[in-house]
KOLLOKE-180307 format. One record per residue (C-alpha): residue number from 1; x, y, z. Coordinates in pm, whole numbers, plus 32768, in hexadecimal, padded with zeros to 4 digits. Example, Ala and Ser with C-alpha at 12.3 -4.5 7.8 and 13.67 -1.06 7.14 Angstrom:
<pts>
<pt num="1" x="84CE" y="7E3E" z="830C"/>
<pt num="2" x="8557" y="7F96" z="82CA"/>
</pts>
This chain:
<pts>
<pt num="1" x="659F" y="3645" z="4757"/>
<pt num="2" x="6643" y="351A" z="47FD"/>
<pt num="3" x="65D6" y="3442" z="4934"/>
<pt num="4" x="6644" y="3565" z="4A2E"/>
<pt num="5" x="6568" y="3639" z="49A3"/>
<pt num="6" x="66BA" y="370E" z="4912"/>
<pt num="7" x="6677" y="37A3" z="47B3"/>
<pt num="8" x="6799" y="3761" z="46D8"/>
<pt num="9" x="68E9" y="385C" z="4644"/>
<pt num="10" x="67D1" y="395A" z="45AC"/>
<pt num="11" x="6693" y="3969" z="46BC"/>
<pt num="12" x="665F" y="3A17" z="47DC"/>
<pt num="13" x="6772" y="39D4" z="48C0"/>
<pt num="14" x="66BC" y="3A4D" z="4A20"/>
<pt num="15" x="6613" y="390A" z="4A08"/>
<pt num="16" x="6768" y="3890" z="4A80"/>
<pt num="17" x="6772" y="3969" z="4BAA"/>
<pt num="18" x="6609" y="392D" z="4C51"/>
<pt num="19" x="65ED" y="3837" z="4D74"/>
<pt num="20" x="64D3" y="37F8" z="4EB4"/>
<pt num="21" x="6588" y="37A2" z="4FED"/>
<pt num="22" x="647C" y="36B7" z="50B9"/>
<pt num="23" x="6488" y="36AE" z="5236"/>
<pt num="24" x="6436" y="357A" z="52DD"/>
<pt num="25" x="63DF" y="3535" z="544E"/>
<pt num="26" x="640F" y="33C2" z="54EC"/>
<pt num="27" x="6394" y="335F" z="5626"/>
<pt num="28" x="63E6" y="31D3" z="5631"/>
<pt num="29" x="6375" y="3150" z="5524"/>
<pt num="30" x="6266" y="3250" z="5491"/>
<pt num="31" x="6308" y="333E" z="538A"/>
<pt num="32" x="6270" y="3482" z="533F"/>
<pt num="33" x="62C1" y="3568" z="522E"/>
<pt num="34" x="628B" y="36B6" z="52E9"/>
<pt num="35" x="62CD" y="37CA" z="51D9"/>
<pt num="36" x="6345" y="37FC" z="509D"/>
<pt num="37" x="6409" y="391E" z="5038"/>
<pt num="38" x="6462" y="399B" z="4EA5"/>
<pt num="39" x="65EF" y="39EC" z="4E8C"/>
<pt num="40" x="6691" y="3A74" z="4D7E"/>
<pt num="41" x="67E2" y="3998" z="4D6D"/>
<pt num="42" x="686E" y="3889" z="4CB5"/>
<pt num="43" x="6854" y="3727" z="4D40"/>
<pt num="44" x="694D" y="35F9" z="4D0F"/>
<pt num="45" x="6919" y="3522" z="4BC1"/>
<pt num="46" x="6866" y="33D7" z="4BF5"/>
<pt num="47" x="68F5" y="32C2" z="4C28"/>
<pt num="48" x="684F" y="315F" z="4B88"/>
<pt num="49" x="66E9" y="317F" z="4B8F"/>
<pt num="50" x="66C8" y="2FF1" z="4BCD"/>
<pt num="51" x="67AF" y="2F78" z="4CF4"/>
<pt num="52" x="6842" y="2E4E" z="4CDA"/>
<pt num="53" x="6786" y="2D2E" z="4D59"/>
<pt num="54" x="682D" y="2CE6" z="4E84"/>
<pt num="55" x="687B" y="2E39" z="4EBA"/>
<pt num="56" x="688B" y="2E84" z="5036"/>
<pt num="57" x="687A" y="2FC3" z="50E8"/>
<pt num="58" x="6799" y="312B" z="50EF"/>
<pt num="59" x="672C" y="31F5" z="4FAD"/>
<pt num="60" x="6621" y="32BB" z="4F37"/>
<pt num="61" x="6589" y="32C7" z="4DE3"/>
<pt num="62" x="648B" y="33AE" z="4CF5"/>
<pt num="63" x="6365" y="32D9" z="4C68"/>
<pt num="64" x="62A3" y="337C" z="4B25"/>
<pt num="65" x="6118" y="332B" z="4AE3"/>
<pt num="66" x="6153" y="31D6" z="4AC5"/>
<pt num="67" x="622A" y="3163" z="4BB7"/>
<pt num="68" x="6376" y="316D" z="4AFD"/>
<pt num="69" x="64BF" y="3217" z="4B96"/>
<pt num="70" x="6522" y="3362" z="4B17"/>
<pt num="71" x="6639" y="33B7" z="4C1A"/>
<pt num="72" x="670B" y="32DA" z="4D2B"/>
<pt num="73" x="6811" y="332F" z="4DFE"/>
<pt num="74" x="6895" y="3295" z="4F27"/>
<pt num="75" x="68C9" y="3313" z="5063"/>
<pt num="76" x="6931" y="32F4" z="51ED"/>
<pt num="77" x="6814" y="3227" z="529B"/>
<pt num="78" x="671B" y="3316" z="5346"/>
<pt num="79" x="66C1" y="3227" z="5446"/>
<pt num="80" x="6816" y="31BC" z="54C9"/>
<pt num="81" x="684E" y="32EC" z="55CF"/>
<pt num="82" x="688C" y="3441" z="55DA"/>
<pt num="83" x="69E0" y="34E3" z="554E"/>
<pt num="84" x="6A72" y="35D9" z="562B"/>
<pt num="85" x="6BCA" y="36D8" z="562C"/>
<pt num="86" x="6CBA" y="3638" z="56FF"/>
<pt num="87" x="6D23" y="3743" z="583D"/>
<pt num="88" x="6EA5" y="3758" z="5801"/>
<pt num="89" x="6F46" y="37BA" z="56A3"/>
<pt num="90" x="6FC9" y="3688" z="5601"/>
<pt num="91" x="6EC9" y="35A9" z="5696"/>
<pt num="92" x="6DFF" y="34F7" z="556B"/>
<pt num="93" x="6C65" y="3505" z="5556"/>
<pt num="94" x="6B9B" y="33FE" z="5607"/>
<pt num="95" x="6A55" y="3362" z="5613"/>
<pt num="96" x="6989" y="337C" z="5760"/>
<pt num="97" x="685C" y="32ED" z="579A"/>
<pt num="98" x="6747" y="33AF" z="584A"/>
<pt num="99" x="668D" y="3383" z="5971"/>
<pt num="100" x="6548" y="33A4" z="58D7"/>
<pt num="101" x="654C" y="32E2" z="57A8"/>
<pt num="102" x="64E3" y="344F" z="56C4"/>
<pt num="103" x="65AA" y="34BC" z="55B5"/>
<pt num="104" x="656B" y="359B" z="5479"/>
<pt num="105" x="665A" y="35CE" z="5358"/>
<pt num="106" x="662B" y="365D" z="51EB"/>
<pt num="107" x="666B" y="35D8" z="50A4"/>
<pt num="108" x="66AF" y="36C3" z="4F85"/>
<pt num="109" x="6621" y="3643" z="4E1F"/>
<pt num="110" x="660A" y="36A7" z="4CC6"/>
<pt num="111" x="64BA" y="3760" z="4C78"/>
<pt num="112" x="6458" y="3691" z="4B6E"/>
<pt num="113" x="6304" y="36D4" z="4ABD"/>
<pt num="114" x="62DB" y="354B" z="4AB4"/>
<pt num="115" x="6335" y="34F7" z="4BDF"/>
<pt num="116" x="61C6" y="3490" z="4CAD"/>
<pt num="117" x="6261" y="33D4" z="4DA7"/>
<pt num="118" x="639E" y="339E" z="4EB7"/>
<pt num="119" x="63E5" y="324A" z="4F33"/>
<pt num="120" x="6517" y="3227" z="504C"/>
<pt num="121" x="65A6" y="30ED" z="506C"/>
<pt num="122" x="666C" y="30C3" z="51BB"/>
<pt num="123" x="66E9" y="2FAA" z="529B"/>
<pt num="124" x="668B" y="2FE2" z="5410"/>
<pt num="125" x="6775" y="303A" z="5502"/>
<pt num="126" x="6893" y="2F64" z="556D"/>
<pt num="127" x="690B" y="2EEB" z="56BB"/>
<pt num="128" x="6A4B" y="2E3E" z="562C"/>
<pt num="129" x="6AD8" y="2D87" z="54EA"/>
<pt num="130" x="6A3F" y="2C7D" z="553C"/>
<pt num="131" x="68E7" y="2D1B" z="54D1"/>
<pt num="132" x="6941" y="2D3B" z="5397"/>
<pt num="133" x="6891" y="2C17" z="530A"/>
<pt num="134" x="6758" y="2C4F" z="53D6"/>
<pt num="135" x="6746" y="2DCB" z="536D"/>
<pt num="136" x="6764" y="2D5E" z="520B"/>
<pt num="137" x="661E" y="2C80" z="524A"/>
<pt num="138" x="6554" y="2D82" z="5305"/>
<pt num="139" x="6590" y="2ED9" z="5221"/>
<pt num="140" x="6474" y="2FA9" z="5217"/>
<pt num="141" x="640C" y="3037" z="50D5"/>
<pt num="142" x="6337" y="31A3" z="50F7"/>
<pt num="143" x="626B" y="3259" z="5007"/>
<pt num="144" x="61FE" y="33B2" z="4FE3"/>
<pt num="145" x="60F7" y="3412" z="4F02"/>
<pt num="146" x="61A7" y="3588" z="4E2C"/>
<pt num="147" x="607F" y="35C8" z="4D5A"/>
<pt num="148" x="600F" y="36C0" z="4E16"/>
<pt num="149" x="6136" y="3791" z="4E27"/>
<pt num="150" x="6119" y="38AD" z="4D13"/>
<pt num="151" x="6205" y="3830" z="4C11"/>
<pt num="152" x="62FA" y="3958" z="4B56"/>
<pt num="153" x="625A" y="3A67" z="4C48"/>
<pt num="154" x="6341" y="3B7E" z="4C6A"/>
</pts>
């Protein structure tokens, strides 16, 4: 079985196809992870399970029993607004931010039997370019303890 928890050419190929979308609520800076719910889909590959070190910018990762990455990918920082459909055809999406300073999104993993913890990596939100720098210095890193969740339940 490799790191994804995919068996190879001659194993059992639904493996491949299982994935645990978890929903996350933010209010400021607390992050919550609100539900978890099994799918049966297939997710992207991973990318490089160590970033580079001076890798900027928002990702999430699977950690096994001992701390060790299983699965990265990165992805649009959660904290930096709210996408929404533009009201004319043609117009492109945007980022808003709200009044309230809530938000919730969902990330969609592999359902890896290994996998005992998610970490998300993201910079905070971004008034201009000129942030840049200082969002690099301030990322937040969150963990969320998976042990719990029944691994390979149908």
């Amino acid at each position: 079985m490799d790191k994804c928890g995919v068996s190879g050419a001659t194993g059992d190929h639904r493996r491949q196809q299982r994935a645990l979308r978890l929903v996350f609520e933010q209010r400021g800076d607390e992050l919550k992870l609100v539900s978890t719910q099994r799918l049966n889909m297939i997710v992207p590959p991973p990318q490089a399970l160590a970033p580079q070190r001076a890798t900027r910018g928002s990702w999430f990762e699977l950690r096994d029993r001992e701390g060790r990455p299983v699965y990265r990918r990165t992805i649009d920082n959660p904290r930096q607004g709210i996408e929404v459909v533009a009201d004319a055809p043609g117009e492109a999406l945007r980022r808003i931010d709200d009044d309230q300073g809530f938000r919730a999104f969902f990330v969609v993993v592999p359902d890896i039997a290994d996998a005992r913890k998610f970490v998300l990596h993201a910079e905070p939100r971004l008034g201009s370019r000129d942030d840049a720098a200082k969002a690099a210095r301030n990322a937040a890193t969150h963990e969320f303890d998976l042990s719990d969740i029944d691994k390979g339940a149908q």
